[in-house]
C-alpha positions as CSV (number, residue, x, y, z in Angstrom):
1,X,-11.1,122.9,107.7
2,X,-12.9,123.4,110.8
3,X,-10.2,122.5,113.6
4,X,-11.4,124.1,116.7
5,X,-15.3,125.4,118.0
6,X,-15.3,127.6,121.1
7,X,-19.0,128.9,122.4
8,X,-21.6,127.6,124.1
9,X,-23.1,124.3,124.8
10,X,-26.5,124.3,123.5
11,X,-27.7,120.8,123.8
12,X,-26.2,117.3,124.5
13,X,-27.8,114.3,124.2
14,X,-25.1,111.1,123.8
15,X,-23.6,110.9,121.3
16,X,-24.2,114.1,119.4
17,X,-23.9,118.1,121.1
18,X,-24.2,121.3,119.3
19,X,-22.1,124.6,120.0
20,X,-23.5,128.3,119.8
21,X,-21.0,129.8,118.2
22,X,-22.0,133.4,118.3
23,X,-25.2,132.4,116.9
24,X,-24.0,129.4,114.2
25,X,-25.0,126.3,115.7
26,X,-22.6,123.8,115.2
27,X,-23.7,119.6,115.7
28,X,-21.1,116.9,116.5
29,X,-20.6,113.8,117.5
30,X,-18.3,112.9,120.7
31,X,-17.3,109.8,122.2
32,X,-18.3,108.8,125.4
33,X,-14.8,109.7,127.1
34,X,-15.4,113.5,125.6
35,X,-18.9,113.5,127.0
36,X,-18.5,112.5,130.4
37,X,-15.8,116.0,130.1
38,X,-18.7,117.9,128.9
39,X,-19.9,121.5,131.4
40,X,-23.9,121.9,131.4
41,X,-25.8,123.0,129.1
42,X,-25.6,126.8,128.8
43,X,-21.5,126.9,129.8
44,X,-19.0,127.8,127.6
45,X,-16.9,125.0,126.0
46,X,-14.0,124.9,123.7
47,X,-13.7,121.7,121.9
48,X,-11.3,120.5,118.7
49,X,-12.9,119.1,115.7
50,X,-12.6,116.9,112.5
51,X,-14.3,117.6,109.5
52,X,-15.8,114.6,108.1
53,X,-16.0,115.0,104.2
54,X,-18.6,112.5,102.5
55,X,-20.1,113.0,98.8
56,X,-23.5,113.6,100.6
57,X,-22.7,115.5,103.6
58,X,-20.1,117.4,106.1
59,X,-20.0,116.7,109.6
60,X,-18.2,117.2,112.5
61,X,-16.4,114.9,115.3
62,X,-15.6,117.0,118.1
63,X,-13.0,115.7,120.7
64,X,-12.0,117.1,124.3
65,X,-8.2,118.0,124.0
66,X,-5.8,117.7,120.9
67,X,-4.5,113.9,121.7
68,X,-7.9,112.1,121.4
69,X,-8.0,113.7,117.9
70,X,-4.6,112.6,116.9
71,X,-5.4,109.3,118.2
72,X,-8.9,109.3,116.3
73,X,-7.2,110.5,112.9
74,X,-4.6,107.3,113.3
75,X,-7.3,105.2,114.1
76,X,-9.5,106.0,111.0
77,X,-6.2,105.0,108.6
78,X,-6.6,101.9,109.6
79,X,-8.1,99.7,107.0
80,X,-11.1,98.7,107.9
81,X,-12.1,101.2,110.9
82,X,-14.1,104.3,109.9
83,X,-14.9,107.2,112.0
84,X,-18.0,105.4,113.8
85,X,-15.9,102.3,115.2
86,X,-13.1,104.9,115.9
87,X,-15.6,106.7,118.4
88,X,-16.4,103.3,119.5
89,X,-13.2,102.8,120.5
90,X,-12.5,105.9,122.5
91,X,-15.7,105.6,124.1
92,X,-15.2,101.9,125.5
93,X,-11.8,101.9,126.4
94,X,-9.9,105.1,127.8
95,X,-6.2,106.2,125.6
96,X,-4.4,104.9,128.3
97,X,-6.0,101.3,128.2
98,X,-5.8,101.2,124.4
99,X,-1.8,101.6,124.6
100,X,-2.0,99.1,126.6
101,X,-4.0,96.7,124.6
102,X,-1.5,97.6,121.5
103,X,1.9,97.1,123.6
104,X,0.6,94.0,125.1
105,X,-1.1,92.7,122.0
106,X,-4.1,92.2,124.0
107,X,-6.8,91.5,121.4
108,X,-9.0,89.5,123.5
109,X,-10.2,93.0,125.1
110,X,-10.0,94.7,121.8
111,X,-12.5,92.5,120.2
112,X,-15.0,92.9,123.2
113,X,-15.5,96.1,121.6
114,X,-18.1,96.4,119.3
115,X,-17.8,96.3,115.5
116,X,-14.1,95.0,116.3
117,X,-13.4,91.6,114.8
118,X,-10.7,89.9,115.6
119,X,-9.1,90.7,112.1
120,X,-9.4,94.1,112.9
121,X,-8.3,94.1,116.3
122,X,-5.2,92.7,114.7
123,X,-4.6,95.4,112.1
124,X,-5.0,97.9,114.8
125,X,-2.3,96.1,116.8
126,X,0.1,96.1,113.8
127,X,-0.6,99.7,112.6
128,X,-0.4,101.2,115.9
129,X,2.1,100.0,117.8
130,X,4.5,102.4,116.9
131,X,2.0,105.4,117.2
132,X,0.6,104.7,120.9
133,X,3.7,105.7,123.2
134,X,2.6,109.2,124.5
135,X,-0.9,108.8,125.2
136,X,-1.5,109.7,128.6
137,X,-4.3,108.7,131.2
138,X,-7.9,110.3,130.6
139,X,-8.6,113.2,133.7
140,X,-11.6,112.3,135.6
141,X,-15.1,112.5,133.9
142,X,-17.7,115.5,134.2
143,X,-21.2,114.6,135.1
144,X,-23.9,115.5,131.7
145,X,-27.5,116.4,132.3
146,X,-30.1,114.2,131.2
147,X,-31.9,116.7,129.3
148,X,-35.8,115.7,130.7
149,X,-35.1,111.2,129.6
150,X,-35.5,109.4,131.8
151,X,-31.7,108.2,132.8
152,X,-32.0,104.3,132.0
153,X,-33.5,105.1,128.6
154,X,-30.7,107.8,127.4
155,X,-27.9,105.0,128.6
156,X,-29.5,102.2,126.6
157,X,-30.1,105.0,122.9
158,X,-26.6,106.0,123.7
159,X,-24.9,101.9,123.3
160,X,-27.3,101.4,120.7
161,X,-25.7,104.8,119.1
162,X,-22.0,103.2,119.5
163,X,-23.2,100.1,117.8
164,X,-24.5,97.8,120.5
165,X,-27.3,96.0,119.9
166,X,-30.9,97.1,121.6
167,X,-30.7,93.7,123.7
168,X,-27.1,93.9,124.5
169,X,-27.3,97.8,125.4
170,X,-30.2,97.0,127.7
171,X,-28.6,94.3,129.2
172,X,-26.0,96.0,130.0
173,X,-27.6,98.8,131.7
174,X,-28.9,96.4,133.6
175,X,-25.7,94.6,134.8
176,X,-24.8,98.2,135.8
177,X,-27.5,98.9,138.0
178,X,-27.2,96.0,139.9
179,X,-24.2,96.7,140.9
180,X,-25.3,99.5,142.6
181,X,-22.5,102.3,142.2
182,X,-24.1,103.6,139.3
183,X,-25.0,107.0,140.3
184,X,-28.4,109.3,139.0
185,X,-27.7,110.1,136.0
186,X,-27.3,108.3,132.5
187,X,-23.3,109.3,131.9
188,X,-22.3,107.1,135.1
189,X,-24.5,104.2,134.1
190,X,-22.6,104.2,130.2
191,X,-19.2,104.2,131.9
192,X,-20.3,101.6,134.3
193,X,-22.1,99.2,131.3
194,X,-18.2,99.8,129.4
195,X,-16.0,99.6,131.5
196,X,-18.0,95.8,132.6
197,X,-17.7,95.0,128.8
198,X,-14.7,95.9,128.5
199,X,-13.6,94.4,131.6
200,X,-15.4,91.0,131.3
């Protein structure tokens, strides 16, 4: 089991990064909340993992700090949410919010999530309750490079990545640029397009 990578950040690109690990490059997917976290490319980053098992492959989720992984490895018991709507999950709504949503049985906000269906917002509500108590507020996000794409372009790949669909991702980005506190680069505009989804 691969529980914990500490090297240097080779490359991001939402919603995948890969860790130089004293020359073993290792490729993971994050959620949006670990991203935003993220140093530049070339700094040294410490990140815990899961290793995905699969008949046809291995692969790694990598997570900024040990609570988002214990909140990921509850999510993924959950019949009917797999590791890809689990990353959706903590990438649209923050730990803190999602406690909320489970105390308050809020599944109006759940389902605006995508892939959530209102069935499965309600299994989450069920199975969770009881496992939500200590999860604490995110810290305040890092700012990624865009890596030579053009910002608007790496937003909209990065939704369609967490499941949205090409329309909705790029109206999204465009609701978030009109509101005009969007910032340069691509990280600011996905939190912006979320957190409107989310909040809508």
């Amino acid at each position: 089991m691969i529980s914990r990578l500490t090297g240097i950040l080779a490359a991001k690109r939402a919603p995948q990064i890969l860790v130089d690990c004293h020359g073993v490059g290792y490729e993971a997917d994050v959620s949006m909340t670990t991203f935003y976290k993220l140093p530049e490319v070339g700094e040294q980053i410490s990140i815990w993992t899961h290793l995905l098992v699969k008949d046809d492959s291995h692969s790694l989720v990598g997570f900024h700090d040990e609570q988002e992984r214990r909140l990921f490895r509850q999510l993924i018991r959950v019949n009917g949410v797999g590791p890809k709507m689990a990353l959706t999950i903590l990438s649209g709504i923050d730990e803190q919010q999602f406690a909320l949503c489970i105390a308050n049985n809020d599944l109006a906000m759940l389902t605006r999530l995508p892939g959530v269906g209102k069935k499965t917002a309600e299994r989450l509500v069920i199975e969770m309750r009881d496992k939500v108590g200590a999860i604490a507020a995110d810290s305040p996000l890092q700012q990624p490079g865009s890596g030579g794409q053009s910002v608007v372009s790496e937003a909209i790949e990065a939704l369609q990545a967490l499941g949205y669909k090409p329309a909705d991702a790029e109206k999204m980005i465009s609701r978030a640029q009109q509101q005009g506190e969007a910032g340069g680069n691509a990280s600011q505009l996905i939190k912006k397009a979320l957190q409107a989804t989310v909040k809508a």
